[in-house]
Each structure stands twice: as structure tokens, then as C-alpha cells.
N, C-alpha and C positions, 0 to 999 in steps of 0.2 A: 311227468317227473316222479322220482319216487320221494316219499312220503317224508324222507327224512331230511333234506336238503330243502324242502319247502317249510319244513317246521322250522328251521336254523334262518332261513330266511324272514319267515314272518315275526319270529323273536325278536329278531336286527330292525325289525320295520319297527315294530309295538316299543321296542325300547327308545327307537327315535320320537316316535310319537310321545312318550312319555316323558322323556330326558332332552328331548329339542333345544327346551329356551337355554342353554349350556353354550355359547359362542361357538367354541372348538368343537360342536358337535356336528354343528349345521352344516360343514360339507360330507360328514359324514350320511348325514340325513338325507340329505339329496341324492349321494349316490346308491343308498341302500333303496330308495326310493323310485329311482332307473331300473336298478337290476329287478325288482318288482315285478315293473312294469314288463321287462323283456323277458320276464320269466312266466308271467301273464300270459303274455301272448303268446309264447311256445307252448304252456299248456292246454290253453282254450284250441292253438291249432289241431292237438289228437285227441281233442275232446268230440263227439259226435254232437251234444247235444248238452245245456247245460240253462237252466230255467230263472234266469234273473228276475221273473217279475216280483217274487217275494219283495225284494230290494226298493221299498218305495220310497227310503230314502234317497237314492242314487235319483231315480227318476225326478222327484219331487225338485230335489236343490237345484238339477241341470235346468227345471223349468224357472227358479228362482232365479238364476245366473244369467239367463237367457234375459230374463225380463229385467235385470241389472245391468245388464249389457246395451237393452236399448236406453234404458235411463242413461246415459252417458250423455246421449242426444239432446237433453234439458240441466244437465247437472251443472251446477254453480264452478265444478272442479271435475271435468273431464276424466285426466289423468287420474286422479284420486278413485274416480269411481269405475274405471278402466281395471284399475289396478286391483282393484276390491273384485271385480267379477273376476279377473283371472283366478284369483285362487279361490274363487267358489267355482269355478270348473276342476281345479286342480284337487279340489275337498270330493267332488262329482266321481273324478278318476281314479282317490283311495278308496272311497265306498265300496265303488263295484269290485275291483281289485282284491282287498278285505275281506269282501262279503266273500267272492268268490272260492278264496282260500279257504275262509274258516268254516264254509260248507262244504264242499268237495273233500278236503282234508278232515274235515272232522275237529279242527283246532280248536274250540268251546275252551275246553280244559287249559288250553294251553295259553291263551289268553288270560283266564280267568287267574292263573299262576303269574303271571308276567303285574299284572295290578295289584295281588296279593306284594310279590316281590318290591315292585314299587312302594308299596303302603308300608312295609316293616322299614325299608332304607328311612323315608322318612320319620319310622316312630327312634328308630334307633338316632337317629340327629334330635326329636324333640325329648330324648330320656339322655341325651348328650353324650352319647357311646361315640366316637370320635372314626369307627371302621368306614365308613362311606362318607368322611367330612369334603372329600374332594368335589363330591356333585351337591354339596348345600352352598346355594344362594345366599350373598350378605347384603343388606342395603339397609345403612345406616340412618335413611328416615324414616324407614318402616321400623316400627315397634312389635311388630305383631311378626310369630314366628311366621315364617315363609318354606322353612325347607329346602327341598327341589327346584321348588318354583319359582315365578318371579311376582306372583302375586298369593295374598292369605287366601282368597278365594278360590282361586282356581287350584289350591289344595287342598284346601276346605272339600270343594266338589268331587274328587278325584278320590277319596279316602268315603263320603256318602256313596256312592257305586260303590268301592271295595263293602261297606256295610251293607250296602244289594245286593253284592255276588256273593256274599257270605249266608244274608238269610234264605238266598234264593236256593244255593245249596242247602239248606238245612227246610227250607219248603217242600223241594224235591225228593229228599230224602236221599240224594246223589252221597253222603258222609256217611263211611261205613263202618269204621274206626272209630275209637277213642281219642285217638292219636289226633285223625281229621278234624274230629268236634271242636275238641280243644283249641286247633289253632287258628278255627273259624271265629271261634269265642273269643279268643283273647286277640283278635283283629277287630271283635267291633269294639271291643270296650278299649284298646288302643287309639281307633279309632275317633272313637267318641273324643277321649282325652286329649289328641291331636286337636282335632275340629277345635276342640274351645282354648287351646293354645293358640291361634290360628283369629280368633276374637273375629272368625265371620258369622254375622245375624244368617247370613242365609243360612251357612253349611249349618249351625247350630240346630237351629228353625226346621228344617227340610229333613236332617238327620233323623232327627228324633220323630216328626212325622210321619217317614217311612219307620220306623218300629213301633211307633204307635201304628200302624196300617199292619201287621206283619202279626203281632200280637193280636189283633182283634181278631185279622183271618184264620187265625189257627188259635183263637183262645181256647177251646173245648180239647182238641187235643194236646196243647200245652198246659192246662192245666190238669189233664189228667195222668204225666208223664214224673214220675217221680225222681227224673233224672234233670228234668229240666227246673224242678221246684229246688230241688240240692245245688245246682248249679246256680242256678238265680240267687241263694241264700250264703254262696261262698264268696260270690261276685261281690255281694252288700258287704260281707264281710271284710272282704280283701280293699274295696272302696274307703270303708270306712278309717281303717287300719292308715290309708296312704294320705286320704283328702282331710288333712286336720288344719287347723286354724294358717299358722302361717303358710302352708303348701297351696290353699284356696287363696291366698293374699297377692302369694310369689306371681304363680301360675296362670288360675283361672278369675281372677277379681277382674282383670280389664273386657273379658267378654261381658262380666253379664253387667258391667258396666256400661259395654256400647249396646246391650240391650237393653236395658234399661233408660236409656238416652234414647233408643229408637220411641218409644211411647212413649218417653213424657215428650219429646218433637212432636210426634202426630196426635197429643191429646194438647198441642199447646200449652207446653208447661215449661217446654226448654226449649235450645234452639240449637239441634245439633248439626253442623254445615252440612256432613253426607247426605242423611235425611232428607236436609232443606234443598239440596239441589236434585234429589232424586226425585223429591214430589213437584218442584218446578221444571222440571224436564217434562215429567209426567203429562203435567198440566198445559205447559208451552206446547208442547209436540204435538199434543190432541189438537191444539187450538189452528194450529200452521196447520195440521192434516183436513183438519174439517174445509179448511179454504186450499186445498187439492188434493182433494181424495182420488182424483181417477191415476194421476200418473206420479202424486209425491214430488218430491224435489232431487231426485236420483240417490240413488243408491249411496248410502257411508256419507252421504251427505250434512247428515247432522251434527259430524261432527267441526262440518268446516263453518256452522253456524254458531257452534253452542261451544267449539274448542275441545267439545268432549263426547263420548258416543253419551246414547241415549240410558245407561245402565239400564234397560226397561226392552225383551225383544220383541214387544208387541208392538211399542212406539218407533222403536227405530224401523221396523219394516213399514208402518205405515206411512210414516214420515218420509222413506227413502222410497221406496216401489206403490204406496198408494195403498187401498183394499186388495189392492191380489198378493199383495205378499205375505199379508196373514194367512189368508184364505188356504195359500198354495203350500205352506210351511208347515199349518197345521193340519195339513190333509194328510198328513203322516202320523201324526199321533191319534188323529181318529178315524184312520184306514185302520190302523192298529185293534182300536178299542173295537172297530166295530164287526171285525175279524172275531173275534177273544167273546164278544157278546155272542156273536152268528152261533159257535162252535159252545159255547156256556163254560169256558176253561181261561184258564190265566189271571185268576183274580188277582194276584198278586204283583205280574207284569203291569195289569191296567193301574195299579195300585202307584206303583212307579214311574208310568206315565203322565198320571196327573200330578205327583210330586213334580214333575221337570216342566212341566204347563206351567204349575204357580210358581216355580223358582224364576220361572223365563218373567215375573213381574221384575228383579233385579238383577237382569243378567239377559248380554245379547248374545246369543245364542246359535243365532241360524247357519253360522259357517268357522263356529268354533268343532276343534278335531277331537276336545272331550265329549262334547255331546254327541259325535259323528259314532264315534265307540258304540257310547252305549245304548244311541236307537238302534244300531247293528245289533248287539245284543238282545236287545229286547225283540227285533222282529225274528232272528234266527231262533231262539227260544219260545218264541208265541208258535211259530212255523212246528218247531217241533211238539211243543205240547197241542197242538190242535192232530198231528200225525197222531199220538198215541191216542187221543182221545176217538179219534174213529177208530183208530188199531180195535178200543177198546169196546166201543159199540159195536163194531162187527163181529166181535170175539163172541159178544152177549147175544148176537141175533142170529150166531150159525147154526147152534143146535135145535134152534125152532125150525130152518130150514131143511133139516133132515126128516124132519114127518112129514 
């Protein structure tokens, strides 16, 4: 296929992926979804030769699905858990699909544009610019802005990646412009401002941990960069100028409110309900797993227990598929790590890795299609930084071989 008719296509995919929970979207989604597929497979057919194994995501969830699949055989609710494997075989078939694309095609960029786009719609809905009011979400017992989406967190998560793709490019050095700096910069600190309109602990928590990770790794050349010390000092400025007494009150007082309720809960001082059912889920789940750890209680099953999933994706896979389901789920992020150690590159991806390990403490994870993104991301970007890094060893060891 040529080159431009597949970027048109995987835009219509990335967009459903990001704009899905929209009712009127959903048959859209499904048939952009097909054509994918048949566009798939007409390419792979005049393809000669084409190397999936990078992709240990695809591998890994089809082994997850599978062993979901047999749980069905013990599960409390059949249907329920029938139903849950199918679209982890369907999450199987965007992977490879995806993957396939955005290697072959080269679409990195184009992606990474399509989450940018994403993340303004929403800043422009939470600074109440009314041009995209048609794709914001209303739900009137939620307090907390929501955006896009149908929940504060899975916006909260989805704007922490856009602040990855942004430092990741300014890691790279891929911004070559002024122009590009600028609107990488004024994405995270949007960003940011989002996230804590949004009053989610993780996104808040996680956010700023991956820039704490980002600043450490390039502190020596960040602080030797007198562009980046100007910027940092306009940022404060511009900060200071906006977040004054009543705008912190309006705005951002209910986040650090619900963090602030998160430890005085876990230091026993208050008793705030999410908290308290997050650490008895915690604590239940362990206790049920330890009395069947080999095969679990089938798959999504937790939640026909508990009425609720496990907020927690270490407990709910153990809870549902037993010890292999961790074991199998997290053999992708330390397939990853131990790729990125092998080769001594990627500090920054692994950096990011372990941020979505401790996020997975409040959040399940394993066959959601934002986290499918961005371990995509992250293995096609380790892929490629390990390429240049022998590129760059062998560059260094050829003129020895000419004596």
C-alpha cells in the first residue's frame, strides 16, 4: 500500500481509540477497525518478510487471553469471563496490526501528533474555549473535570504519556525548532494543569514522578543549558502570575484535597471511602488468592465478587488467572528492562516503565487499550534506540579495523 492512504487510516484508527467512549462513535470505531484489518492483511500479503518478535506485547496478552479463556472452565460467571477474553484477543489483534503499521510505515510521529492533538482538545475544554465542546463528556455526579472521557483518570493517564512524548522528544533531541520547543513545553505545563483539574492521586503522583525521573536523568545537561534555566524561570513567572489565591481555590483546592485525605486514610487519621475500599480490595484479594493461587477464580471475576474490579492490576490478575498472570503480564515490562540493560540505552524509557508498574498499584491495566499504546511506544522506541546504539558502536570500532 502506499504510504499515504495508510497514514489516513491509522489516524481514523488512533482517533477511535482515543475518542471511542463517544456512543455515536462506536460504529464508527468498529468499521475503521475492519478496514485495518483488511488492509492488514493485504499488506503483509506483498510483504516478503516482516519481524514481529519485537512485539512482546501481542505475544504476551494472546498468552494472557488464552489462560483467560481456560478460566472460563472454573469461573463463578462463565459468560462474564468468556466475554472479557474475547477482547483480550481483540486488544491481541490491535497490537500486532498497530505495531505492524507504525514500524513498516514509520508512523512514530504520527501518533505522537494524534495524542498531542488529543491533549490540546481537552486543555482547550478545561480553559473552557467552547471550539471541541461537542466531544466533552458531562456527568453530573462527577465533580471532577472529566473532558473526553468518561472517567478523571483515564484522562488524568492519557495527558501523563502526552508529558512522555513531550520529554521523550526533548530527551532525543528529535525538536529542532523553537517553534517545536515551545509547544512541547506549554503541553506539559497544560498538562500538568489538566492532571490536577482532573483531582486524580495517580495522574497527579505519577506525573510529576516521571519529571522528577527526566530532570535527574539529564540534570547535568539541563542545568548547563541557559535556555532551559530561562524557560524554567518564565514558566515560574507565568505560574505565579495565573495560580493566585481564589484560582487555587476555584480550580486546583479539590485535588490536593483528595490527596491530602489519601494519607491522613492510610496514616489513620481520616477515613476516606475510595482509599478504604482500595486497601480492602488490596488486602481481601491477597487473602482469596493465597487460598488458590494455582488457577484463581477465573478471569474479571472479581468483580462478580466484590461488584467492583480490583482498582489494583496486580490483584485482579492474581485473583482471576492465579500466579501466571502476573508472572506472564509482567514479562513485558521486564523483557523490556532487560533488553535497554543488555544494550546500556534507554534510561529514560525504563524510567517510564517502572512509573506504569507502580501506577498498575491503582489501576487495572492488563487489557486496557491506553496502556496497549504506550507499551507499543515504548517497545518501538527501545527497538529503535538500541539500533542506533550499535549503529553507534560499530561506527566507533570501524576505524580500528582498517589497521
Amino acid at each position: 500500500m502506499k504510504p499515504l492512504p495508510v497514514k489516513i487510516l491509522v489516524t481514523m484508527f488512533m482517533m477511535s481509540l482515543l475518542f471511542l467512549n463517544k456512543e455515536w462513535l462506536v460504529i464508527y470505531g468498529w468499521g475503521i477497525t475492519i478496514l485495518m484489518y483488511f488492509a492488514f492483511f493485504l499488506d503483509l500479503h506483498n510483504v516478503r518478510t516482516f519481524n514481529f518478535s519485537a512485539n512482546v506485547h501481542g505475544y504476551r496478552i494472546f498468552l494472557l487471553a488464552m489462560l483467560a479463556l481456560l478460566s472460563t472452565l472454573w469461573s463463578p460467571d462463565p459468560d462474564a469471563t468468556l466475554q472479557h477474553s474475547l477482547v483480550m484477543l481483540i486488544l491481541v489483534a490491535n497490537s500486532f496490526v498497530l505495531y505492524y503499521f507504525m514500524v513498516r510505515y514509520d508512523l512514530f510521529s504520527t501518533m505522537s501528533t494524534l495524542v498531542l492533538v488529543y491533549s490540546f482538545i481537552n486543555y482547550s475544554l478545561a480553559l473552557g474555549i467552547p471550539v471541541f465542546a461537542f466531544l466533552e463528556n458531562h456527568d453530573e455526579e462527577m465533580m471532577r473535570f472529566i473532558g473526553t472521557e468518561l472517567n478523571p483518570n483515564y484522562l488524568s493517564i492519557m495527558l501523563m504519556f502526552s508529558i512522555f512524548l513531550s520529554l521523550l522528544a526533548f530527551h532525543r533531541h528529535e525538536l529542532k525548532s523553537n517553534a517545536a520547543k515551545g509547544i512541547h513545553i506549554l503541553n506539559i505545563l497544560l498538562a500538568l494543569y489538566t492532571i490536577f483539574l482532573t483531582a486524580s492521586r495517580k495522574g497527579i503522583g505519577f506525573s510529576l514522578l516521571l519529571i522528577f525521573f527526566y530532570f535527574m536523568i539529564n540534570i547535568r545537561s539541563l542545568l548547563g543549558s541557559f535556555k532551559t534555566i530561562a524557560f524554567a524561570a518564565i514558566a515560574v513567572v507565568v505560574a505565579s502570575f495565573f495560580l493566585k489565591g481564589d484560582f487555587i481555590n476555584e480550580n486546583l483546592a479539590p485535588a490536593f484535597d483528595r490527596i491530602g485525605r489519601l494519607f491522613m486514610t492510610i496514616g489513620g487519621r481520616d477515613s476516606e471511602g475510595s482509599t478504604e475500599d482500595r486497601v480492602r480490595f488490596i488486602r481481601e484479594g491477597w487473602q482469596q488468592f493465597t487460598a488458590s493461587p494455582i488457577i484463581g477464580y477465573g478471569a474479571a471475576s472479581f468483580k462478580y465478587y466484590y461488584h467492583f474490579y480490583a482498582h489494583n492490576n496486580y490483584i485482579e490478575l492474581l485473583f482471576g488467572v492465579g500466579f501466571l498472570g502476573p508472572i506472564i503480564y509482567y514479562s513485558i515490562h521486564f523483557s523490556i528492562l532487560h533488553k535497554l540493560w543488555k544494550h546500556r540505552t534507554g534510561l529514560f524509557l525504563a524510567a517510564f516503565v517502572l512509573v506504569l508498574m507502580l501506577m498498575d498499584m491503582g489501576l487495572v491495566a492488563y487489557y486496557d487499550k491506553r496502556i496497549m499504546l504506550m507499551l507499543l511506544v515504548i517497545i518501538i522506541t527501545a527497538e529503535k534506540e538500541i539500533q542506533e546504539k550499535e549503529l553507534m558502536v560499530s561506527l566507533q570500532r570501524f576505524p580500528l579495523s582498517l589497521n
